[in-house]
FIGU-243089 format. One record per residue (C-alpha): residue number from 1; residue in three letters; x, z, y. Coordinates in steps of 0.5 Angstrom, whole numbers. Each point is the difference from the previous one (the first is absolute). Layout:
<rs>
<r pos="NUM" code="ALA" u="X" w="Z" v="Y"/>
...
</rs>
This chain:
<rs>
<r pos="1" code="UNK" u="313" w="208" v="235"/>
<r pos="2" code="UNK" u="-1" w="-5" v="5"/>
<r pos="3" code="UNK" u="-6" w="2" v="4"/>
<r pos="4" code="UNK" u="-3" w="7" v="3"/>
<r pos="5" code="UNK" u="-2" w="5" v="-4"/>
<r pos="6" code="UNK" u="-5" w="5" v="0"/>
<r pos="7" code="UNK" u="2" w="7" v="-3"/>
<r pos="8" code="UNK" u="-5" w="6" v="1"/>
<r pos="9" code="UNK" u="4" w="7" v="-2"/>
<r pos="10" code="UNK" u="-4" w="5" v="-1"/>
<r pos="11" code="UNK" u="3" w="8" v="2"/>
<r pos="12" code="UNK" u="-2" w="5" v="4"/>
<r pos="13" code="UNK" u="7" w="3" v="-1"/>
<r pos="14" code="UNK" u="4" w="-3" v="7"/>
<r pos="15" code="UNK" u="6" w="2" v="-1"/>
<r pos="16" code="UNK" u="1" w="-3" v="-6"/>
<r pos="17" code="UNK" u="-5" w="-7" v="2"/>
<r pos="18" code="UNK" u="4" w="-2" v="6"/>
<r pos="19" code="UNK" u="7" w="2" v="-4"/>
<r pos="20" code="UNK" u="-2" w="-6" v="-5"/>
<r pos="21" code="UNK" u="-2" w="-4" v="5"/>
<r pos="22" code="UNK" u="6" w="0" v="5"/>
<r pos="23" code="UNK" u="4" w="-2" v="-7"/>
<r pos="24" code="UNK" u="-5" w="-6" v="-3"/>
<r pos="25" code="UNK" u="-2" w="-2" v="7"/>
<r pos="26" code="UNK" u="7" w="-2" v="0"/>
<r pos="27" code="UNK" u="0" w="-3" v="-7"/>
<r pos="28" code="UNK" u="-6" w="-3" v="1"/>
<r pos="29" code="UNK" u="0" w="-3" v="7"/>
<r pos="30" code="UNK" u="-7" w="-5" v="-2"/>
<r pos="31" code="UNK" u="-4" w="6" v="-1"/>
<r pos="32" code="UNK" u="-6" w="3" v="5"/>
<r pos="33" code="UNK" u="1" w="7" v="-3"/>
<r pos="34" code="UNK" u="-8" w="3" v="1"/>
<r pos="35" code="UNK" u="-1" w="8" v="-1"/>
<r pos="36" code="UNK" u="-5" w="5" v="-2"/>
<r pos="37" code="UNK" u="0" w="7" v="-1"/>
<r pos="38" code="UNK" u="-6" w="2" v="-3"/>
<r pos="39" code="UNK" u="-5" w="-4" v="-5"/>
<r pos="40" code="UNK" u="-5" w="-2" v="6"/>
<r pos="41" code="UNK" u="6" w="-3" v="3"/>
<r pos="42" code="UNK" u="2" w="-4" v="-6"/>
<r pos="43" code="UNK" u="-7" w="-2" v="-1"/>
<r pos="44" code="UNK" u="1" w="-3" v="7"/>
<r pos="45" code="UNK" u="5" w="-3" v="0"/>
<r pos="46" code="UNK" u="-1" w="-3" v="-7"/>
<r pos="47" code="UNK" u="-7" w="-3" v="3"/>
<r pos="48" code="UNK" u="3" w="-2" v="7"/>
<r pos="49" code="UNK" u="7" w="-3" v="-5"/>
<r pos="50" code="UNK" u="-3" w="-4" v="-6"/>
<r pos="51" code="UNK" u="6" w="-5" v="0"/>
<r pos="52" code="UNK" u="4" w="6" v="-1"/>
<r pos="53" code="UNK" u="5" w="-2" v="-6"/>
<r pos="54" code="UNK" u="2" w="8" v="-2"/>
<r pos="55" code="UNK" u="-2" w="7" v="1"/>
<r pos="56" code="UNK" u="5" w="6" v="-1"/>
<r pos="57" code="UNK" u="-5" w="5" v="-1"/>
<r pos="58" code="UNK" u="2" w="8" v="0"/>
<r pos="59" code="UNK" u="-5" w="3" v="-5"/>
<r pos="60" code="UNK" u="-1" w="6" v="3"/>
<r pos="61" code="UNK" u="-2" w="-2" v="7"/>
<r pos="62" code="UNK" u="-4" w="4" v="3"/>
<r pos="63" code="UNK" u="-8" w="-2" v="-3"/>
<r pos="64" code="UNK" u="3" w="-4" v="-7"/>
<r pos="65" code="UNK" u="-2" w="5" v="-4"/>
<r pos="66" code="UNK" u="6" w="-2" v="-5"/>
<r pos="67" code="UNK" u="-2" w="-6" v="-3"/>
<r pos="68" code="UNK" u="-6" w="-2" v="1"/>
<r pos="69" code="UNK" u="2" w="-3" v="7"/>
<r pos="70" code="UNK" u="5" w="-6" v="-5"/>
<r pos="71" code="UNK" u="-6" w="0" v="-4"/>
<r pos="72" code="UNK" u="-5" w="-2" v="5"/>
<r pos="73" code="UNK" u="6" w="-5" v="4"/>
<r pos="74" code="UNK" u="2" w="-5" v="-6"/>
<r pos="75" code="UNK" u="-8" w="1" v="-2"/>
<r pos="76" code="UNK" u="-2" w="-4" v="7"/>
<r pos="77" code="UNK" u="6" w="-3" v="2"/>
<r pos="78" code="UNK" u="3" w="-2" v="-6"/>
<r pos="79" code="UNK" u="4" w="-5" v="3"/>
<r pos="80" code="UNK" u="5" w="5" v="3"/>
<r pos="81" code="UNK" u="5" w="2" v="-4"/>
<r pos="82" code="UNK" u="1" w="8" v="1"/>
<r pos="83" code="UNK" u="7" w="4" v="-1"/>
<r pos="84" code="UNK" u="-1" w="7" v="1"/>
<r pos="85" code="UNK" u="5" w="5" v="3"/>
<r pos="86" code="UNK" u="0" w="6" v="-1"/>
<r pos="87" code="UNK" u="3" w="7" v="-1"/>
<r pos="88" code="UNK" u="-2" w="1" v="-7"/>
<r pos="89" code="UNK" u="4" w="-4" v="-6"/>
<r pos="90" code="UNK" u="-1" w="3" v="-6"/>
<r pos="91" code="UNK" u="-1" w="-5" v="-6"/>
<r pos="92" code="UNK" u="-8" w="2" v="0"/>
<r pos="93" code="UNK" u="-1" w="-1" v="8"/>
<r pos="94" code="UNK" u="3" w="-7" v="0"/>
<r pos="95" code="UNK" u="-3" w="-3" v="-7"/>
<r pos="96" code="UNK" u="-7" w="3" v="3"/>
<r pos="97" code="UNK" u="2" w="-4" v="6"/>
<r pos="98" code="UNK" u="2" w="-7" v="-3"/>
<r pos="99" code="UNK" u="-7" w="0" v="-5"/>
<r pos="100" code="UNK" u="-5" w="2" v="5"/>
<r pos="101" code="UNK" u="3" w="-7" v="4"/>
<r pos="102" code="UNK" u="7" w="1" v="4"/>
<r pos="103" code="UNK" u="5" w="-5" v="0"/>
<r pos="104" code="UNK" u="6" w="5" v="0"/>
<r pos="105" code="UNK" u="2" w="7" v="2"/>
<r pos="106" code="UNK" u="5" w="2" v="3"/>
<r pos="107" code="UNK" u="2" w="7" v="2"/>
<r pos="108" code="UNK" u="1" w="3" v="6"/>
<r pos="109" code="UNK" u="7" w="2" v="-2"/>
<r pos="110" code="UNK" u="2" w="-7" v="-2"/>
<r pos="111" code="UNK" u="6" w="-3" v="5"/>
<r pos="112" code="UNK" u="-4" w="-5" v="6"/>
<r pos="113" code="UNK" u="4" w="-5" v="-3"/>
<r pos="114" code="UNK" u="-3" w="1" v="-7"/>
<r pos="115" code="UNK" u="-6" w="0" v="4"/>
<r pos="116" code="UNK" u="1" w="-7" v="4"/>
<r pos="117" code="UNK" u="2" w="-3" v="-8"/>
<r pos="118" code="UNK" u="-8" w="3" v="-3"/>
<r pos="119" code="UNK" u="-4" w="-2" v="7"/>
<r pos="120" code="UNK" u="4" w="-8" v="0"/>
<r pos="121" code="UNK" u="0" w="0" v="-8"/>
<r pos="122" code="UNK" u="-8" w="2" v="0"/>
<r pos="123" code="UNK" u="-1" w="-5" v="5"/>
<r pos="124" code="UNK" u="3" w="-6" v="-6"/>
<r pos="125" code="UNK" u="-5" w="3" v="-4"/>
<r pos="126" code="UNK" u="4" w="5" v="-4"/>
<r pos="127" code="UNK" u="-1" w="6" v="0"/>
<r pos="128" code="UNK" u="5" w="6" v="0"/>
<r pos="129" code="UNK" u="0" w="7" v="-3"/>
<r pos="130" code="UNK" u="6" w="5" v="1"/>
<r pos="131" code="UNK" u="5" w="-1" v="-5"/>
<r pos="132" code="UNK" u="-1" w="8" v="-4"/>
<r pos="133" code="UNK" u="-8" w="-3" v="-2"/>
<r pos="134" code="UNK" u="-1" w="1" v="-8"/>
<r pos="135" code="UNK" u="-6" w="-6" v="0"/>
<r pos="136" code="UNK" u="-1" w="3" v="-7"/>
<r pos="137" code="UNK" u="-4" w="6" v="3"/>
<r pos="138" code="UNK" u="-8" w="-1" v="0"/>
<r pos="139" code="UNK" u="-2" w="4" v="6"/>
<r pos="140" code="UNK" u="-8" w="-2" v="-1"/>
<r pos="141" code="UNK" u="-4" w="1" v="-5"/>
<r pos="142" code="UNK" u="-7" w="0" v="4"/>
<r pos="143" code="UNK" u="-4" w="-5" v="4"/>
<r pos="144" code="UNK" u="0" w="4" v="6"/>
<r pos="145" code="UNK" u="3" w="-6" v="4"/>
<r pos="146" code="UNK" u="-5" w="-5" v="-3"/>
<r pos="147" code="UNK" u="-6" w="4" v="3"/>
<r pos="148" code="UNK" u="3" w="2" v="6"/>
<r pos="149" code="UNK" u="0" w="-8" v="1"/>
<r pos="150" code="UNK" u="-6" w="-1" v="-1"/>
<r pos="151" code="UNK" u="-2" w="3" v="6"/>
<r pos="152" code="UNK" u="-2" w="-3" v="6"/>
<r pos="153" code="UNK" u="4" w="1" v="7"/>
<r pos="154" code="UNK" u="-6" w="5" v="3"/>
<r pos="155" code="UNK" u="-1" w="3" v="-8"/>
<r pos="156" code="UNK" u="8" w="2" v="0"/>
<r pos="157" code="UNK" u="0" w="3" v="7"/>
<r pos="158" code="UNK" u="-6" w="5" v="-2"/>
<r pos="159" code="UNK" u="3" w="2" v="-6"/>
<r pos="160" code="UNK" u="7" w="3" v="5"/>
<r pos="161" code="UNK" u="-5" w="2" v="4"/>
<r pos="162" code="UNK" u="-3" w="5" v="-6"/>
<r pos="163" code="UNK" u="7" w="0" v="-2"/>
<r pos="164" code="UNK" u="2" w="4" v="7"/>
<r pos="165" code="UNK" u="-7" w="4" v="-1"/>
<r pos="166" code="UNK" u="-5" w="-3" v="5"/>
<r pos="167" code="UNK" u="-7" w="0" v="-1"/>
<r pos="168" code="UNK" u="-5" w="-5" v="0"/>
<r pos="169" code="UNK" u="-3" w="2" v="7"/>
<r pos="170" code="UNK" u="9" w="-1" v="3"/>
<r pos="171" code="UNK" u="0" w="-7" v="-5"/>
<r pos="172" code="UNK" u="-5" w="-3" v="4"/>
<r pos="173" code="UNK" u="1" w="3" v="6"/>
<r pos="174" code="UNK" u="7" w="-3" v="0"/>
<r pos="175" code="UNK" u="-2" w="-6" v="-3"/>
<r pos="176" code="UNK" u="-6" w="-1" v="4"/>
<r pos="177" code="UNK" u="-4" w="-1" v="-6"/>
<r pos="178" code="UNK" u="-7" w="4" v="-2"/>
<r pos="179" code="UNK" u="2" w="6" v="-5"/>
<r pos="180" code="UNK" u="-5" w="-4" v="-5"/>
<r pos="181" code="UNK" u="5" w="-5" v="0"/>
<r pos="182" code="UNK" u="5" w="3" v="-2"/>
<r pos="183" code="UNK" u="-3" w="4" v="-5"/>
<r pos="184" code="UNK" u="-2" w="-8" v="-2"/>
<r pos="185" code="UNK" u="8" w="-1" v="0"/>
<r pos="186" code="UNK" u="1" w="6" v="-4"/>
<r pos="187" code="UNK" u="-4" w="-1" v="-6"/>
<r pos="188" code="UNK" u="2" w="-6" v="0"/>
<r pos="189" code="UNK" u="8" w="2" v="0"/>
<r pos="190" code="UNK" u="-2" w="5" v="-5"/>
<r pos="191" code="UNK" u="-2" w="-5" v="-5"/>
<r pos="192" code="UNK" u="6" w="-5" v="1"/>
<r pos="193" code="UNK" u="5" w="6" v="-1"/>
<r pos="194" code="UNK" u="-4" w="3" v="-6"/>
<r pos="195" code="UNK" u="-1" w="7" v="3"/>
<r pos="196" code="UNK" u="-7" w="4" v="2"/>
<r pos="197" code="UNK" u="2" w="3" v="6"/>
<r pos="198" code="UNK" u="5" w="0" v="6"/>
<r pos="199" code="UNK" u="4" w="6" v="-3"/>
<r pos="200" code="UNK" u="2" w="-4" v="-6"/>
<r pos="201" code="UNK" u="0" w="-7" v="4"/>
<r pos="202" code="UNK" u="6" w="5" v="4"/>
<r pos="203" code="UNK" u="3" w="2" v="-6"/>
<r pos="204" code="UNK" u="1" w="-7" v="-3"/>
<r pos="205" code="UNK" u="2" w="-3" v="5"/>
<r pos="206" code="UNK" u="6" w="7" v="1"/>
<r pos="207" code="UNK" u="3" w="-4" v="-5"/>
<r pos="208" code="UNK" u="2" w="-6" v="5"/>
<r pos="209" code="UNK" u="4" w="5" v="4"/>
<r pos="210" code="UNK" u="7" w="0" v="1"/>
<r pos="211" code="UNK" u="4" w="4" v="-5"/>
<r pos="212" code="UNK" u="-7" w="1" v="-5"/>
<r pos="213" code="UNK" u="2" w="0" v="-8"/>
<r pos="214" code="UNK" u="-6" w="1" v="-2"/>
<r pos="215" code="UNK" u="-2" w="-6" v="-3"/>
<r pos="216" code="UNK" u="9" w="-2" v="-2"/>
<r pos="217" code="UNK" u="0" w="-1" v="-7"/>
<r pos="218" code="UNK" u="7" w="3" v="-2"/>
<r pos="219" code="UNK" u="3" w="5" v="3"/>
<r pos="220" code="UNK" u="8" w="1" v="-1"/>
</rs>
């Protein structure tokens, strides 16, 4: 790596942030290290940073709502190889991970050193999952993913609005639009998600979130 590099590193966990960040800055000396705490943060820094060359993404920051935050990412961004960090490892978490568009993942408990070979190896292309990983388990039976893409930006920001329980008069409050067009939005999310109503829009999309099985095909 010859020239500099942006990394976005998405964590609201400081201590852990600036712990992985004192080591790599060392190992990675060419790197413009840029960091978000939160989803809106992640989203300015993604619009304010297009040429960044990868994203390490905690799943659970706040307002990720589980997947539905690397879903949206590789959908817009597709060019941005993503690695997740995260404290969850289990076998499900991690395929569910890789299927819905992540490069790797990796662990928090994993060694800075294993995690500086993960970032360098997905920065060639690669991609690089912890070795305990049994690939054979198909963590995904449902098409969740692919409607949850299909959703525009403003589409998937009411949906976590309803997820989090605002009404249509707060929605548009907070987003400076009429509540006419968000009810126009939330038939229209209705639709692509195949539900009739925001109760079973936040049911579907409960199946995104970190730790679900609900939708895992085999169960040991």
């Amino acid at each position: 790596m010859n020239t500099v590099q942006k990394i976005i590193i998405a964590d609201d966990h400081p201590l852990f942030r600036q712990a992985l960040l004192q080591t790599l800055k060392s190992k990675l000396t060419n790197v413009q290290w840029i960091e978000a705490q939160t989803v809106e943060q992640l989203s300015a820094a993604l619009a304010e940073n297009p040429d960044a060359e990868l994203l390490l993404l905690d799943l659970n920051i706040p307002g990720a709502h589980g997947f539905n935050t690397l879903i949206k990412i590789r959908s817009q961004y597709k060019q941005l190889p993503v690695v997740v960090v995260s404290a969850y490892e289990d076998d499900d978490t991690v395929i569910k991970s890789m299927e819905f568009g992540a490069a790797g993942f990796v662990p928090k408990s994993t060694p800075v050193e294993q995690i500086f070979i993960a970032i360098e190896q997905v920065l060639k292309g690669d991609t690089w999952l912890p070795e305990h990983i049994n690939l054979n388990r198909v963590a995904d039976n449902s098409d969740i993913g692919d409607r949850v893409r299909s959703l525009t930006p403003q589409q998937h920001k009411i949906l976590l609005m309803f997820a989090d329980g605002l009404l249509n008069k707060q929605i548009a409050h907070e987003l400076s639009l009429s509540e006419a067009t968000v009810k126009a939005h939330a038939t229209a999310i209705f639709r692509k998600l195949k539900v009739l109503n925001r109760t079973q829009a936040v049911i579907a999309i409960a199946q995104l979130e970190v730790g679900s099985t609900s939708f895992s095909s085999s169960k040991e």
